[in-house]
C-alpha positions in Angstrom: -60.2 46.0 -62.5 -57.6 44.4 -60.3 -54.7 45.9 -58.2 -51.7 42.8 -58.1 -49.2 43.3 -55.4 -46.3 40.8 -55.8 -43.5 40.5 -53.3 -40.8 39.2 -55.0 -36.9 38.4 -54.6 -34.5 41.3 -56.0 -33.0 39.1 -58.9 -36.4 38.1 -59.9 -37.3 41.3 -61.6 -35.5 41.3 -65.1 -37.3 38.1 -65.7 -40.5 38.9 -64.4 -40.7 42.2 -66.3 -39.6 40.2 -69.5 -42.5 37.1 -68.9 -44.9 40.2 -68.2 -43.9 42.0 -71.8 -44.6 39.0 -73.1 -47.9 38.8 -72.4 -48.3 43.3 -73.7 -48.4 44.1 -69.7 -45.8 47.2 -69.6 -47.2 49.5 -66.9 -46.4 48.6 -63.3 -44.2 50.3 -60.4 -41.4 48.9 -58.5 -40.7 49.3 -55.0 -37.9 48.4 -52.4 -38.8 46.5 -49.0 -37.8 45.2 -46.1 -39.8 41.9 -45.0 -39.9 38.9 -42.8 -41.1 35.4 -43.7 -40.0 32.0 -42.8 -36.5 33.0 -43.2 -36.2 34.4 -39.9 -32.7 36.3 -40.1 -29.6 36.1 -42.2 -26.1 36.6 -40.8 -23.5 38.9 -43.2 -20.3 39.7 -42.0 -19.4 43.4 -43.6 -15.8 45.1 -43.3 -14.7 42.5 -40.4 -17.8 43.1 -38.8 -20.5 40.6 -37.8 -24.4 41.4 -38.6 -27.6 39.3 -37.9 -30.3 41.0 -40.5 -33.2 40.5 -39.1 -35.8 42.2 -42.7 -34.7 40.7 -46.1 -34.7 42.8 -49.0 -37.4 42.4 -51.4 -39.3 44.4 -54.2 -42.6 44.9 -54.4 -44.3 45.0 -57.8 -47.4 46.7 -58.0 -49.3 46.4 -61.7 -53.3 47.4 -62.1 -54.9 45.7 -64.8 -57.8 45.1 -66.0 -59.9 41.2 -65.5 -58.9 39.4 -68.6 -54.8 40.1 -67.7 -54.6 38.4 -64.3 -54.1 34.7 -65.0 -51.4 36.3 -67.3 -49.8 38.1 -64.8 -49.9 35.7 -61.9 -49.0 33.1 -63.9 -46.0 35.2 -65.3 -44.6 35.7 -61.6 -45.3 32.4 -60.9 -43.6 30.9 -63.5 -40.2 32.6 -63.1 -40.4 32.6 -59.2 -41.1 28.9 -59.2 -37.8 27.8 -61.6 -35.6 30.0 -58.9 -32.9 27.8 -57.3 -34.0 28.9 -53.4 -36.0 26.6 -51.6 -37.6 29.2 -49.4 -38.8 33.1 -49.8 -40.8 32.5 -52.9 -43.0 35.8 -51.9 -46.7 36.7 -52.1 -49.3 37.5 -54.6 -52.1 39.7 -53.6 -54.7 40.2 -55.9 -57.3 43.3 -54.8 -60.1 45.1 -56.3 -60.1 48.8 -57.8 -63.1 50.3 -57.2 -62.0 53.3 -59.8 -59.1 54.4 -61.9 -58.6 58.1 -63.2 -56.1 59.1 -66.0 -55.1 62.1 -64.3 -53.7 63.4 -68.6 -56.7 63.1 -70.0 -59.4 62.5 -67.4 -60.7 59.3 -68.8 -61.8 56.8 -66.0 -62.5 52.9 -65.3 -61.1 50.3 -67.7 -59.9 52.3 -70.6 -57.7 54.7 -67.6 -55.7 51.3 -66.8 -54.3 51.1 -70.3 
């Protein structure tokens, strides 16, 4: 069992979650972040006034699954991340282990918990 963090661009996530459903991967969560990568700040101007933001916004995508679903699920991000028009900011993937996983319904643990 793996634990994939993703940190991805905003308008990335529609086609992610469709390249992921693809593939029958249709649990994960979605969070909003603030982050810092080679894109060092952005300058807005908002309501006449000036703004240097210093944390981008980005979502991070969190989706357990079990060993035979990771090539599919990096390579989904990958795919749709990769055709963006932006140069820069791609994001990370982080792939960890999961020592256990409890259905907290049903009480059913391991690989059969992650679904």
């Amino acid at each position: 069992m793996k634990l994939i963090i993703a940190i991805i661009e905003p308008q990335e996530l529609a086609p992610i979650r469709e390249a992921l459903m693809e593939h029958k991967i249709y649990k994960f969560t979605v969070g909003n972040v603030l982050g810092q990568g080679l894109d060092l700040s952005k300058h807005e101007v908002y309501r006449g006034v000036s703004y240097d933001i210093k944390l981008l916004k980005k979502l991070r995508l969190e989706i357990a699954v079990n060993e035979e679903y990771v090539s599919h699920v990096v390579d989904a991000i990958c795919d749709v991340a990769r055709d963006a028009p932006k140069e820069a900011g791609r994001g990370k993937i982080f792939i960890l282990p999961i020592e256990e996983c409890v259905r907290i319904r049903t009480g059913e643990t391991g690989a059969v918990a992650i679904g």
